[in-house]
C-alpha positions as CSV (number, residue, x, y, z in Angstrom):
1,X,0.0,0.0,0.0
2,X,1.6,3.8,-0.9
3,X,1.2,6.2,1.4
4,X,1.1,9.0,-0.7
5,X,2.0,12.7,0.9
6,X,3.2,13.0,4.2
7,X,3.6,16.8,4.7
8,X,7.3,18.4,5.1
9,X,8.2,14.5,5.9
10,X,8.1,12.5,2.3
11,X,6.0,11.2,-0.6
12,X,5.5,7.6,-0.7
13,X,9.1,6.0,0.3
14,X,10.9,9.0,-0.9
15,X,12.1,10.6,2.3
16,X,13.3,14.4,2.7
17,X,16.6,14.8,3.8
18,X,17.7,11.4,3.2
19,X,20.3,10.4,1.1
20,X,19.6,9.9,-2.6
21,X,21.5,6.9,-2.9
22,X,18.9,4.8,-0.7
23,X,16.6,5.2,-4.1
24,X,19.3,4.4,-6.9
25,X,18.3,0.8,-6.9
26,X,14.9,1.9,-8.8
27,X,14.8,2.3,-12.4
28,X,15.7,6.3,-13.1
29,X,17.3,9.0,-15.1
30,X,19.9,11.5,-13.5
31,X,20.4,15.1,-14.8
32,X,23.5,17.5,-13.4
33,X,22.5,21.6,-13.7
34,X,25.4,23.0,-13.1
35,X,24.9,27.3,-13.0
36,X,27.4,29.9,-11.6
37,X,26.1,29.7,-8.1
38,X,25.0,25.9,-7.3
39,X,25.0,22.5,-8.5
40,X,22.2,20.6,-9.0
41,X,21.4,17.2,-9.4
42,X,17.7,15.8,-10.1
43,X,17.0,12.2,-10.6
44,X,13.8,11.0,-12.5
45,X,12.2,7.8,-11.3
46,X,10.2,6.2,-13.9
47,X,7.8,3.6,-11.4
48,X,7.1,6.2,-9.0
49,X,6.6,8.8,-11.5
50,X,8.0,11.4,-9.6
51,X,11.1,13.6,-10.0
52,X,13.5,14.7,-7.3
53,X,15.7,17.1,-6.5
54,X,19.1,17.1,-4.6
55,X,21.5,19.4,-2.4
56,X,25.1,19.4,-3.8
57,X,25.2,16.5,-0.3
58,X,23.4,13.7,-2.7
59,X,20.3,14.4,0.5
60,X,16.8,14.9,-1.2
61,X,15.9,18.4,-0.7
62,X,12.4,18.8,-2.8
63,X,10.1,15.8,-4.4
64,X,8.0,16.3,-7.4
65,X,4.7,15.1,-8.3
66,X,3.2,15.4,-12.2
67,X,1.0,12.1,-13.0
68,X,-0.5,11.7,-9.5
69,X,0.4,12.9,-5.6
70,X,-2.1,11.5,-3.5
71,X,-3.1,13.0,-0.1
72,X,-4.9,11.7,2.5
73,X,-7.2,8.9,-0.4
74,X,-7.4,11.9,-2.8
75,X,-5.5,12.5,-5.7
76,X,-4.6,16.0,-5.9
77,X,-3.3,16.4,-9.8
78,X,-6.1,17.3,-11.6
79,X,-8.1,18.4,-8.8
80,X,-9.8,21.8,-9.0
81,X,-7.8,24.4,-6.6
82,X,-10.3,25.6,-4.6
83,X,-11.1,22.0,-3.6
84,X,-7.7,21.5,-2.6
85,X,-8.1,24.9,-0.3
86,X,-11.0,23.5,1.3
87,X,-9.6,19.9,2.1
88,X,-6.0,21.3,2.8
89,X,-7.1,24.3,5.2
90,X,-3.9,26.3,4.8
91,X,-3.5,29.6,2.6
92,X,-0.8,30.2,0.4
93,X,1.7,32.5,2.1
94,X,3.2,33.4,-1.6
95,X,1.9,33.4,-5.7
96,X,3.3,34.3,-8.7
97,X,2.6,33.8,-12.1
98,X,5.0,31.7,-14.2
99,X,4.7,31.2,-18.1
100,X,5.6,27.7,-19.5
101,X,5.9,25.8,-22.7
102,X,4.3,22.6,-22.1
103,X,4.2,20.4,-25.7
104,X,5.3,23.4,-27.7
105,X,2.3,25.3,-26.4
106,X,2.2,28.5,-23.9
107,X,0.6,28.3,-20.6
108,X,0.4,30.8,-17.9
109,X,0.6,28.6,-14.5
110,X,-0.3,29.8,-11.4
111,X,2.4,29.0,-8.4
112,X,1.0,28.8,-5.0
113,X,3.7,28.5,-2.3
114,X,2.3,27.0,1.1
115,X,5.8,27.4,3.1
116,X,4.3,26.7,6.8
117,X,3.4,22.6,4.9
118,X,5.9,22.8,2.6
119,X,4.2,22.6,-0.5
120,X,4.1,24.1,-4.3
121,X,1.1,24.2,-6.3
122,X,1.8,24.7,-10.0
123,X,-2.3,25.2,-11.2
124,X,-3.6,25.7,-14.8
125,X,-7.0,26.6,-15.6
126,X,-7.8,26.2,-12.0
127,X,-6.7,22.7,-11.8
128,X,-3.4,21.1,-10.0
129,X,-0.9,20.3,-13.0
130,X,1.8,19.3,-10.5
131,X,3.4,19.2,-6.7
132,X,6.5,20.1,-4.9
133,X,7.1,18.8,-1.7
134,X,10.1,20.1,0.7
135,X,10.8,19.9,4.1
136,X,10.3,23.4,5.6
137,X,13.7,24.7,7.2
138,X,13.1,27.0,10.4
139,X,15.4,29.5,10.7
140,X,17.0,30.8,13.8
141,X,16.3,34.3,14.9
């Protein structure tokens, strides 16, 4: 049985913060970004049908979900946003609007940042096209 999202914890058996190399024994892809500032490594699992993202450490700092991220029995890609408000409870704390070419068409998707759970809501024509998961970081005052 998968147990789907577990806020700022894991999706699934993909655990934040652990170490990526825990996972490598499923079937995957890796890409290296390497820009002027950081290095980045993501790793595309083909079963799970997720994608995840790692610190320069090889630990799993963000999981993302395209095809399906189930939460709590409900499957929240393709679900309408303002059901996903209603079920989740929490208000985005951040949104901007970022323009994308998905299959060599435009699309204007709306990113809803939810940083007290974690989450990233990428929505297109009010529905959830995908979800970030990452473990929120306090930081010390």
């Amino acid at each position: 049985m998968k147990k789907g999202l577990v806020l700022n914890t894991a999706y699934n058996d993909f655990i934040l913060d652990a170490d990526i190399s825990n996972y490598l024994y499923k079937n995957h892809t890796k890409e290296v970004y390497k820009e002027s500032t950081f290095t980045n490594c993501s790793y595309h699992f083909y079963d799970d049908e997720i994608d995840v993202w790692c610190d320069s450490d090889g630990r799993i700092n963000t999981i993302r979900c395209a095809s399906s991220c189930f939460y709590q029995g409900i499957d929240l890609i393709g679900l309408p946003f303002q059901a996903f408000l209603s079920a989740i409870r929490v208000l985005p704390d951040n949104y901007e609007q970022i323009y994308l070419l998905v299959n060599g068409r435009g699309q204007n998707q709306h990113v809803y940042d939810f940083s007290t759970i974690g989450l990233q809501v990428w929505v297109w024509r009010q529905k959830i096209k995908s979800v970030l998961i990452y473990k929120v970081i306090e930081e010390e005052r």
